[in-house]
C-alpha positions in Angstrom: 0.0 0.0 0.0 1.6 3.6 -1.0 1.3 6.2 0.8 -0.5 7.8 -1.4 -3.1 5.6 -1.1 -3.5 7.4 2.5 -4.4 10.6 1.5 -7.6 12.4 0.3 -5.5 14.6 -2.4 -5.4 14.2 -5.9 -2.1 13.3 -6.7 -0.2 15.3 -8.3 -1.2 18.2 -6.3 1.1 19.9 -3.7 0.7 18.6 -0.6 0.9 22.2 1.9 -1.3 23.7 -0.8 -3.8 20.7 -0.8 -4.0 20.6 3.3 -4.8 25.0 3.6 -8.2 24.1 1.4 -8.6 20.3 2.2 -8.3 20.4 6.0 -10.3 17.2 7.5 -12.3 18.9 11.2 -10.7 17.7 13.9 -12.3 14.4 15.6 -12.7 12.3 18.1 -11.1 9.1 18.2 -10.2 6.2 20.2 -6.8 6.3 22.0 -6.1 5.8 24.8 -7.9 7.4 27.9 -9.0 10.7 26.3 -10.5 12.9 23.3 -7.8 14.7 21.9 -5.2 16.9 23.5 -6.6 20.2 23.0 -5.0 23.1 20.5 -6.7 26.0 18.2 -7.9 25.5 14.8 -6.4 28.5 13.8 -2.4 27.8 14.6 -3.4 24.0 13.6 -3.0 24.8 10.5 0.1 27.2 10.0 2.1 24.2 12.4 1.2 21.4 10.6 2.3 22.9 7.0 5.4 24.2 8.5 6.2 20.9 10.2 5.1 19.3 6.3 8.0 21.4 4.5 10.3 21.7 7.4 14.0 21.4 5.9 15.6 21.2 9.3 15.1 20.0 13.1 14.0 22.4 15.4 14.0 22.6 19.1 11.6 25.2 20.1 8.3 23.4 20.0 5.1 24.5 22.1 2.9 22.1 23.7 0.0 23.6 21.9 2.0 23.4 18.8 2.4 19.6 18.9 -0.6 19.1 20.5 -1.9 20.2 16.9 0.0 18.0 14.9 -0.8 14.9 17.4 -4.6 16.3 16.7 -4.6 16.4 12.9 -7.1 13.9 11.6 -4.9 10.7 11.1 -5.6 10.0 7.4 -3.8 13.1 6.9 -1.4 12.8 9.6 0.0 9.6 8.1 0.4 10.8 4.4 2.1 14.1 5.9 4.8 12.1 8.3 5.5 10.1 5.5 6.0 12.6 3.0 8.4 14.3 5.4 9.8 11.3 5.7 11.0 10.7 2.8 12.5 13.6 2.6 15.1 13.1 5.7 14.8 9.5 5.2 15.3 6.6 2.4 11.9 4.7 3.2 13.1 1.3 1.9 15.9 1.3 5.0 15.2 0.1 7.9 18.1 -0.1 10.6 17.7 -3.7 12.3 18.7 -3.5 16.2 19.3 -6.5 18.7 19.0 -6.2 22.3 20.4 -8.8 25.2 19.7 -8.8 28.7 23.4 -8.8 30.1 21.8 -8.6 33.7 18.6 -9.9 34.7 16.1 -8.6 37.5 17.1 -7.9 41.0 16.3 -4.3 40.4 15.7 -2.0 43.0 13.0 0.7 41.0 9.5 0.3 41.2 8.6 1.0 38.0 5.2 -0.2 37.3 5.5 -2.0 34.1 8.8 -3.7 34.9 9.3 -7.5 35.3 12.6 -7.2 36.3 11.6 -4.9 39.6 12.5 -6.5 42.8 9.2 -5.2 44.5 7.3 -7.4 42.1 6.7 -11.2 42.1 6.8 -11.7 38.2 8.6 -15.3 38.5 11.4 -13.8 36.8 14.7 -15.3 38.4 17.3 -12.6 39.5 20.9 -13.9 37.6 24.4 -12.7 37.9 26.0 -10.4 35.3 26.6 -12.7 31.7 30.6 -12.8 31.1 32.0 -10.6 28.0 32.2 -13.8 25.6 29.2 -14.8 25.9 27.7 -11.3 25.0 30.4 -10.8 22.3 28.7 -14.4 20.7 25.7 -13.1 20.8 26.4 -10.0 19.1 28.5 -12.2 16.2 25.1 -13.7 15.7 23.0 -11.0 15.6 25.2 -9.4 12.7 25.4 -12.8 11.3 21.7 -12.3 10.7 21.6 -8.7 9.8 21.6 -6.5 12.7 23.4 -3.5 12.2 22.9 -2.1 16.3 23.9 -4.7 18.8 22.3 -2.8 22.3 22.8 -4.1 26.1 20.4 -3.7 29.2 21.2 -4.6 33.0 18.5 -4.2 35.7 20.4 -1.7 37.7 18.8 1.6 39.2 22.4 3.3 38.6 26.5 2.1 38.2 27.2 3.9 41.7 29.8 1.2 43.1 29.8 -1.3 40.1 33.6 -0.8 38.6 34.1 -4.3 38.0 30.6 -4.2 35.7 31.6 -1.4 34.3 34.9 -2.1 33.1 33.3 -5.5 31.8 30.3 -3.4 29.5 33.4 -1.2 28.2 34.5 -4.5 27.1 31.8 -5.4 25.8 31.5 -2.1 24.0 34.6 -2.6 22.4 34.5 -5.9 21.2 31.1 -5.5 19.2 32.1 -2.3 17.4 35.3 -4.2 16.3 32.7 -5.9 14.2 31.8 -3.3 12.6 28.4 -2.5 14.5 27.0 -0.1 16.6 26.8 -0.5 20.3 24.3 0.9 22.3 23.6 0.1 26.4 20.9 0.6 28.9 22.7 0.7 32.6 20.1 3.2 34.7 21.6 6.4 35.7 25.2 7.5 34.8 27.2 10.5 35.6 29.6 12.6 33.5 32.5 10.2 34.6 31.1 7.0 33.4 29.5 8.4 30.7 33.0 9.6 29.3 34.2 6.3 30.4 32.0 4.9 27.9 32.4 6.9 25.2 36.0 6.2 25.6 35.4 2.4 24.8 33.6 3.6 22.0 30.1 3.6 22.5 28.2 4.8 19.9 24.1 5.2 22.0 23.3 4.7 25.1 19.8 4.6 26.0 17.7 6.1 28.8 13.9 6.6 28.1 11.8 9.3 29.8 9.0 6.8 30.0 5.9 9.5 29.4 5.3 12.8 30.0 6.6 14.5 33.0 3.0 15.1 34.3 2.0 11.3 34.3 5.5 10.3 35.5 4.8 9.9 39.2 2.3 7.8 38.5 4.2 5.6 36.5 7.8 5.5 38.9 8.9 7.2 42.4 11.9 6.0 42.7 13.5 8.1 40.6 12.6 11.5 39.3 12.0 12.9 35.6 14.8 15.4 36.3 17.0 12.3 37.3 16.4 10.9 33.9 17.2 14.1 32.4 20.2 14.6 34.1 21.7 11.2 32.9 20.6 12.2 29.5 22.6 15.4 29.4 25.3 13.6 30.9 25.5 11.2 27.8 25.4 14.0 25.5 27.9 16.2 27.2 29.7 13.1 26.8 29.3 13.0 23.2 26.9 9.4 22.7 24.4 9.5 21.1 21.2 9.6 22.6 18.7 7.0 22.6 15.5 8.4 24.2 11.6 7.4 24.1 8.4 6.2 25.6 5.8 3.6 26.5 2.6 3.7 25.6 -0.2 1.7 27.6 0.9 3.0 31.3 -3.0 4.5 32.2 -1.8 7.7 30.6 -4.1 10.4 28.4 -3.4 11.5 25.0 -2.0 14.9 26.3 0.7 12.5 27.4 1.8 11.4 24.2 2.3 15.1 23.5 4.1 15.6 26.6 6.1 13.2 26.0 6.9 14.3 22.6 7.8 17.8 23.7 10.4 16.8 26.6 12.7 15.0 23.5 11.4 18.2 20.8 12.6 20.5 23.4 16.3 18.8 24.6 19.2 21.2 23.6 19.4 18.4 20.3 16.9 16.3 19.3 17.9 12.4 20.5 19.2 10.4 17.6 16.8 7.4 18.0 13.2 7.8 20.0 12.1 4.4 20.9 8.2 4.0 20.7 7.4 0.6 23.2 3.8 -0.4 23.5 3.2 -1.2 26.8 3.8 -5.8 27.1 1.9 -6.3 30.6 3.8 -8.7 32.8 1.4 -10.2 35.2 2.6 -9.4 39.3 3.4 -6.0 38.4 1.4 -2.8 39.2 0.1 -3.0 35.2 0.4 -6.5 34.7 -3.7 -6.5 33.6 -3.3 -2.9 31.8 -5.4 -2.9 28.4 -3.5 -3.2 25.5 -3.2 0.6 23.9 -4.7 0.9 21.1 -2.9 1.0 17.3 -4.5 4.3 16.4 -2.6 5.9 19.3 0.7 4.0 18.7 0.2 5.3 14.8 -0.3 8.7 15.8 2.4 8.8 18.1 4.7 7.4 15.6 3.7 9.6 12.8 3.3 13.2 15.1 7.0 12.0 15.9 8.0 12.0 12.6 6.8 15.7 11.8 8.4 16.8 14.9 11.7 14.9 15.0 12.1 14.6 11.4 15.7 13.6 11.3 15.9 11.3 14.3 15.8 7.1 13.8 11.9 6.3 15.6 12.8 3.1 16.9 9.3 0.6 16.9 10.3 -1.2 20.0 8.5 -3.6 22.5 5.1 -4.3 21.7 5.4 -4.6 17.6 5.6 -8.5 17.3 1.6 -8.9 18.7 1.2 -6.3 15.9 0.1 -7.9 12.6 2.4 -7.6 9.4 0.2 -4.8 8.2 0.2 -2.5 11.1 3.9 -2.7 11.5 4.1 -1.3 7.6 1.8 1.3 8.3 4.1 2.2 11.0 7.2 2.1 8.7 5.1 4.0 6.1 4.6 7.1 8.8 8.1 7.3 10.1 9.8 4.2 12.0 12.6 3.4 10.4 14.3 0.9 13.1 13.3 -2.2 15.2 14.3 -4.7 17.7 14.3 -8.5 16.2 16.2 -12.0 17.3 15.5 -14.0 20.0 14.5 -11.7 23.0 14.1 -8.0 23.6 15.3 -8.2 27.4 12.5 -10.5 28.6 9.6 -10.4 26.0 9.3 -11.5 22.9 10.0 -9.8 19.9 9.9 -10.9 16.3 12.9 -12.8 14.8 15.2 -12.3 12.4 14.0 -14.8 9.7 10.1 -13.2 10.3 11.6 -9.9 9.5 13.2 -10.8 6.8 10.1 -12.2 5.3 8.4 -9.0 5.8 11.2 -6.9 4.2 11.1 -8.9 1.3 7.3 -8.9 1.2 7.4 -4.8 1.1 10.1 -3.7 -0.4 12.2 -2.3 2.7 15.9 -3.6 3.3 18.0 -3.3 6.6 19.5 -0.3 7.0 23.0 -0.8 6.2 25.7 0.3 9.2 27.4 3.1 7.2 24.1 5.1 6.3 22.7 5.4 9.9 23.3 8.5 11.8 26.4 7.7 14.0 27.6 5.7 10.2 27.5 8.7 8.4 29.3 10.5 11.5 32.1 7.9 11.6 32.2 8.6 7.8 32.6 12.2 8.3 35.6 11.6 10.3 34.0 12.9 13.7 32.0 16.0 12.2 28.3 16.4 12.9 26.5 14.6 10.6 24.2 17.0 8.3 20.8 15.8 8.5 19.5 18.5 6.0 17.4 17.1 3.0 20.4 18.3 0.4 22.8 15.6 2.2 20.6 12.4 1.6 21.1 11.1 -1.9 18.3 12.8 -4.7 16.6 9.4 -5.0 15.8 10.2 -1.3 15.1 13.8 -0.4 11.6 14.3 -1.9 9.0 12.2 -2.3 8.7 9.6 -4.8 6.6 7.4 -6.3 7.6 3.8 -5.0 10.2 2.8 -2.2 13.3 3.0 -3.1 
């Protein structure tokens, strides 16, 4: 299905012309609480055709501003994200990420959806850190079959004493980007110190997610604050890693809080190289363990009021995608994701396997994203320089919209 296909427009006609005299009302819709996050008809449309022709990032977004993207009626909103896409993109490319539990459970956070939380009986079994060969075979595996990211997670509030682990991730760290991949961890909170320790070894993301918006947050976690998540994720950057930064959706949160949650990564001093969008996996024992499944209309939206917003960041479709069928996961890919999690495990769900992803590649047209055309790719390319993530730096076949995938 083309884009195209998504949009009331005659084809041929420009799109920012066709959306000033074609505007859909705004509706209601199901999501996941709430109507709509409210914003004014009136700036609704002078955002939306500036985020449509936008030629570069920009980190001075409003609430209200967002709030009328998110709101646009999602026919449109779809057709628009993938148009701008395309033009920061190559549509076709899809960067394929594996993730390993290197430490299971023990955890001392209480955060509500987690299974590896030591507050919460979840049958999950507490285990010891897994030794650096073992990860580093792992990782030989996973580019064996395509992955291009190899990331690491350990169920650890912060690294606060842990110098033996640490110096074990850095090896870690090193040994998968001698094989030419990326390497990305997930350790809890880090200060400036370990971060440069990392990025020393050669890390090239490390991720911390901000979860939801800062007003739903405390109902989500206490055990560590919003600001504490921030903190850690200036620390990276200062550090100069990448920053891998996202949500969940499906935590009892309104639709305002997909737009908050938007806003805190639209508004960081840079916009976070990937933005991880995880539907909400309930684990049975913890605090949302018989949460309702959030709904794909508000996982689309999300996805695609991302991609107008953060148009030259990698929107990672993360936990949730392999109880998705194959044509809901295009649809996503079609508004904006351009990167997933596949192999065996995705720290302790499921996620969808390499040879299933493959299929699906094949099926549409899309191809993993190959190591040297990702952000941190073209970076290393670039010999350390910031990469340019302006529409006149991505090959002509990708910087405007076209009429099949490349």
């Amino acid at each position: 299905m083309h884009p195209r296909l998504l949009s009331r427009r005659p084809i041929g006609i420009n799109l920012p012309a066709y959306v000033r005299t074609h505007r859909l009302p705004h509706c209601r819709f199901s999501t996941v609480h709430d109507a709509p996050a409210q914003s004014s008809p009136a700036l609704s449309n002078s955002v939306f055709e500036d985020a449509v022709q936008a030629t570069a990032p920009r980190t001075n977004w409003t609430r209200e501003e967002i709030a009328s993207i998110y709101n646009t009626p999602l026919i449109e909103l779809s057709y628009a994200a993938a148009t701008v896409h395309r033009r920061f993109h190559n549509p076709a490319a899809i960067q394929m990420c594996t993730l390993m539990n290197i430490k299971t459970g023990g955890c001392s956070e209480d955060c509500s959806y987690c299974a590896q939380s030591s507050r919460y009986n979840t049958g999950l079994k507490a285990t010891k850190m897994v030794d650096v060969e073992s990860v580093l075979e792992a990782a030989r595996v996973a580019k064996e079959n395509g992955s291009s990211r190899f990331c690491m997670g350990a169920a650890w509030r912060d690294m606060r004493g842990r110098k033996t682990n640490l110096r074990n991730v850095k090896e870690m760290v090193k040994g998968v980007r001698a094989m030419g991949m990326e390497a990305c961890v997930t350790l809890g909170m880090i200060d400036a110190e370990q971060a440069k320790e990392l990025k020393d070894a050669g890390l090239t993301a490390y991720n911390h997610n901000v979860d939801t918006s800062r007003e739903h947050y405390p109902s989500v976690i206490t055990t560590r604050t919003y600001d504490e998540r921030l903190a850690t994720i200036n620390n990276v950057r200062e550090a100069g890693i990448n920053v891998c930064t996202g949500g969940i959706l499906g935590l009892g949160e309104k639709a305002k809080d997909h737009v908050g949650l938007i806003l805190t990564v639209a508004t960081l001093p840079s916009h976070p190289e990937s933005f991880p969008v995880n539907a909400l996996v309930p684990i049975k024992g913890t605090p949302l363990g018989e949460s309702k499944i959030v709904s794909f209309d508000a996982i689309l939206r999300t996805i695609a009021t991302a991609r107008l917003v953060l148009p030259g960041t990698i929107i990672r479709l993360a936990a949730g995608r392999n109880t998705m069928p194959e044509e809901k996961q295009v649809m996503c890919f079609m508004a904006g994701a351009n990167a997933v999690f596949t192999g065996e495990k995705m720290l302790t769900t499921d996620c969808n396997g390499w040879e299933e992803d493959k299929a699906i590649f094949e099926r549409w047209g899309l191809r993993p994203m190959e190591t040297h055309k990702t952000i941190q790719g073209q970076r290393d390319l670039n010999a350390g320089s910031e990469v340019d993530i302006s529409p006149s730096h991505i090959p002509e076949s990708t910087a405007k919209p076209v009429s099949a995938a490349a």
